[in-house]
N, C-alpha and C positions, 0 to 999 in steps of 0.2 A: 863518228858520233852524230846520229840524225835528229832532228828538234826535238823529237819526246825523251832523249836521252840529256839534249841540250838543258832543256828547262827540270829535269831534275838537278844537274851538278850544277846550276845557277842558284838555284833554290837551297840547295845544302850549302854553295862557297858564303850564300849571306843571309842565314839562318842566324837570328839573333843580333844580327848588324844594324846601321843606322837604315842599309838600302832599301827600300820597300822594291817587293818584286810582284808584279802580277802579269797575267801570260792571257793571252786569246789563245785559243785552240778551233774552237767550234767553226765547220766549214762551214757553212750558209752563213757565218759574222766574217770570215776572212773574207768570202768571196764578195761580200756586202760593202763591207765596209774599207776593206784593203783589195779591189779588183785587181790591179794589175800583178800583185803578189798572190793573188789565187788563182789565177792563171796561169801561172808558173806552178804551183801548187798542184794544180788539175792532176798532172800524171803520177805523181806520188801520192796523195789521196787512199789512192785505194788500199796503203798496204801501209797497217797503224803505224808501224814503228817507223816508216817514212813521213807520217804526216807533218804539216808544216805551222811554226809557230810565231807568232810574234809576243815576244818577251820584254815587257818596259821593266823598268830600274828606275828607283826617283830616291834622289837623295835630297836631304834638306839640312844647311847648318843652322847652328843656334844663331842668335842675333837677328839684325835684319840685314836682307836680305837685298846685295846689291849687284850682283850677276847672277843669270841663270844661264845656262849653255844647254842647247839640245842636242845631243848627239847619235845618229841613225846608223849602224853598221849590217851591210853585207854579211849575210849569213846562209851564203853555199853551203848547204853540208856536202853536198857533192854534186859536181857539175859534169853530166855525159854531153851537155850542149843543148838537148834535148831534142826536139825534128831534127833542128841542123846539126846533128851529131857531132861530136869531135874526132874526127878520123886520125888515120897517119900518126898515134901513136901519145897525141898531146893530150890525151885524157887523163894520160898517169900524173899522178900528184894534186888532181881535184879536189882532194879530201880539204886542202886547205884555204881555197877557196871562200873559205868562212873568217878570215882573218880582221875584214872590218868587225866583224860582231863581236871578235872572241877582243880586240882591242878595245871595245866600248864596254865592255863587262871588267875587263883588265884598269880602264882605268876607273869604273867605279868599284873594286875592292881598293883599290889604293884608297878613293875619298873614304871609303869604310874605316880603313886604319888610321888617316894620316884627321880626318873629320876640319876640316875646313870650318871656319864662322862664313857666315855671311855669305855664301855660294849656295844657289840650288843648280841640282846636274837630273836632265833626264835623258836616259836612254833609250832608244826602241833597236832591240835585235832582230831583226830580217832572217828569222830562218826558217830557211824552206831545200827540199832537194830538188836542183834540175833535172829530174828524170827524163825516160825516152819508152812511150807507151800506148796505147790505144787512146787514153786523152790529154797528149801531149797538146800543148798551145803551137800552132802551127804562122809560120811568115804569112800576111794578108790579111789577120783577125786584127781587123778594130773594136777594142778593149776602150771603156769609158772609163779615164781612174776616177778618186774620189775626189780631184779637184772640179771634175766634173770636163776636164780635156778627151776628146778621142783620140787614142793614140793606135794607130796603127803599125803592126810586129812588120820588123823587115828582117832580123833572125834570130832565134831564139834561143842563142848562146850568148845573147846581149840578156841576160835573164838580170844580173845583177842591178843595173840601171827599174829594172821594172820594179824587182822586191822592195826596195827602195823607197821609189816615187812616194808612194802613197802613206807608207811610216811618216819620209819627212812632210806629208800634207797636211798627218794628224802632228806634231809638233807645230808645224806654220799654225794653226789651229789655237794651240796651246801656246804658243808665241806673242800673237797680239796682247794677249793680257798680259806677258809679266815683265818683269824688272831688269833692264837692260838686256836683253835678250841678244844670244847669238846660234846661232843651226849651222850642224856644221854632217857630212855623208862621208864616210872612211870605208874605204870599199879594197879589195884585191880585186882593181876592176879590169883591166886592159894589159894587156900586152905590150901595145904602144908604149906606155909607162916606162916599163922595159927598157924600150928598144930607143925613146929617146934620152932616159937623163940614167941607165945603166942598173944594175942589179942590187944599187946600195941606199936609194935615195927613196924618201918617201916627196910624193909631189902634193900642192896644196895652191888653190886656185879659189882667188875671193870672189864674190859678187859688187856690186857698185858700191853699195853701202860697207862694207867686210872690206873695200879696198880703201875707203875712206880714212878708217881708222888704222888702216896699216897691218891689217892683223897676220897678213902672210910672211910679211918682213917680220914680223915680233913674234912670232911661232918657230919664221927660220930661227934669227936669233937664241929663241929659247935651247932649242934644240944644237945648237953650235955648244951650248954650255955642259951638256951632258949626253956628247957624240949619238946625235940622235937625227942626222941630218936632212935638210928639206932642200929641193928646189923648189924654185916660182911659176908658175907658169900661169898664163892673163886669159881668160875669157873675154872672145871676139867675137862682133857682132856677125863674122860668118860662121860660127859655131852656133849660133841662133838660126840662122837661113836655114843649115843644115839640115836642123831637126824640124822645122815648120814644113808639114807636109803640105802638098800642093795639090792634091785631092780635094773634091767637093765635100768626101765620107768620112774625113778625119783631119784634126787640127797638130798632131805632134805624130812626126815618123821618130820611130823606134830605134831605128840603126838601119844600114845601110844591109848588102847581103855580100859583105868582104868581111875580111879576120881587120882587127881595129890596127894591128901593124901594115897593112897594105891600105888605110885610109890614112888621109890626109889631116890632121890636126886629131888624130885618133883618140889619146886622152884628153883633150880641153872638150869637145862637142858631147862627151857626156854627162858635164854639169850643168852644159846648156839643156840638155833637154831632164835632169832631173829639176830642173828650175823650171821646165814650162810644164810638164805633166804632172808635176805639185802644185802648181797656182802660185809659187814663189817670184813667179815675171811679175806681180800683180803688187810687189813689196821692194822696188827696186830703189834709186836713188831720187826719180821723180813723182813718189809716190806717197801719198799723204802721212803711211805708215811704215817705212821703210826698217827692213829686217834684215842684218847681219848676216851673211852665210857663206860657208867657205865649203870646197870640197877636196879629201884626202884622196888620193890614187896611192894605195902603199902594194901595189903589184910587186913591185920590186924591190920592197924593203922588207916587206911580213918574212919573207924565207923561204925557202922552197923546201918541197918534200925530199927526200928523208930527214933534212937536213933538220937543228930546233928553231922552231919559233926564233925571231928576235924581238918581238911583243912591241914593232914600231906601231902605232905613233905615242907610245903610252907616256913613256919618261918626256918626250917635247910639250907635251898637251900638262901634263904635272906643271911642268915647269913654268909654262904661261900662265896656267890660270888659278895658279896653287899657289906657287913658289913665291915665284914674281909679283905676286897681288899680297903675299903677306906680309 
């Protein structure tokens, strides 16, 4: 299913719902306005039914209005890696890849039915295909996101971190103004994932403020309650080092040029650099305006192909910010 098929069955699941849906399509607004996701975009472009979308969701309950949650999902429609192809056979089962997005759309049908008071929820879906083609985004390009960071590609099977960035820029954006705010990135992003906490667990990692309030430990929590399970895992200040390029010609390295299982802290270093290529370093715990924000790794919980979906992190996130709040 590629974004222009994505953004019909979006559009029909909540036709007549409380969700308001509207979509960017138009290239010279993605490339504009969502750079490092039209970058990745580039080599799919040419061939419509490939092209790539960014889909928002905004729900709104009656009453007033005392949480809003932003939530940005990864939306591979399919990943060949792109330049840095995926060789040796690990391409098969890419399709699903799209799992953070199809989790952020999952869980606002749920608000559809279940209509909350007093919660605004918005969504931004990240879909785009990593293709592999004559204007493929190549390792060495420095890419200016919309935080206005240069970020220089080290490989471009780190695509999911790029579509990303810049959604959650336009939410930090939309953050400042409202009412108790939390931003939170749900991605099938890493392999690491994987390979440190096993094929069952979804992982979730606060920022300063997000660990403040405890909100990894009351998400695991939630999720204990309706076999939906999380580990912890902490963002370090060498997960920051990491991604700060050390170039004159760019402020944030992209990824390194190894698979994220043969680096070192491979799932925590890519929330550090979705936090500096968003302007989200700028909202930290020392900071005049300080913003909430957590990020999902469900590489290893979403399911693997052939296998079905298991729609994590839908039922834990229900249960936080639904359930428990009512």
């Amino acid at each position: 299913m590629a974004a222009p098929r994505v953004e019909e069955y979006v559009r029909e699941a909540f036709q007549g719902s409380p969700v308001q849906v509207s979509v960017v399509s138009d290239s010279d607004t993605l490339n504009k306005e969502y750079p490092l996701l039209g970058a990745v975009n580039r080599a799919a472009d040419s061939v419509p039914r490939h092209k790539g979308r960014v889909i928002f969701l905004d729900y709104t309950g009656s009453g007033n209005i005392t949480k809003t949650l932003f939530l940005v999902g990864k939306g591979i429609t399919y990943d060949t890696g792109g330049a840095d192809i995926k060789a040796g056979g690990v391409m098969a089962g890419m399709s699903r890849d799209k799992g953070g997005a199809s989790a952020v759309a999952g869980f606002m049908k749920v608000l559809s039915i279940l209509k909350p008071e007093n919660l605004r929820v918005v969504g931004g879906l990240s879909m785009v295909r990593n293709s592999v083609g004559e204007e493929s985004y190549v390792a060495d390009e420095v890419i200016t996101s919309r935080a206005g960071k240069r970020v220089r590609v080290g490989n471009t099977d780190a695509e999911g971190r790029m579509v990303m960035a810049d959604v959650l820029c336009r939410m930090k954006e939309m953050a400042v103004d409202a009412v108790n705010p939390h931003l939170m990135t749900i991605a099938t992003l890493t392999g690491h994932a994987v390979r440190a906490m096993g094929p069952a667990y979804s992982i979730i990692m606060d920022n300063g403020p997000a660990r403040q309030r405890n909100t990894a430990q009351n998400i695991q929590s939630a999720g204990d309650k309706c076999g939906d399970p999380f580990e912890i895992s902490t963002i370090r200040r060498e997960d920051y080092e990491f991604h700060t390029d050390t170039s004159d010609y760019a402020d944030v390295l992209q990824c390194n040029n190894q698979a994220s299982t043969m680096t070192n802290r491979g799932h925590q270093g890519p929330s550090a650099f979705l936090i500096l290529a968003s302007g989200m370093d700028k909202h930290g715990i020392d900071s005049s305006q300080p913003l909430p924000y957590s990020h999902l790794d469900i590489a290893g919980s979403a399911g693997s192909y052939p296998d079905i979906p298991t729609a994590a992190p839908i039922l834990a996130l229900i249960s936080h910010f639904v359930l428990d709040q009512a």
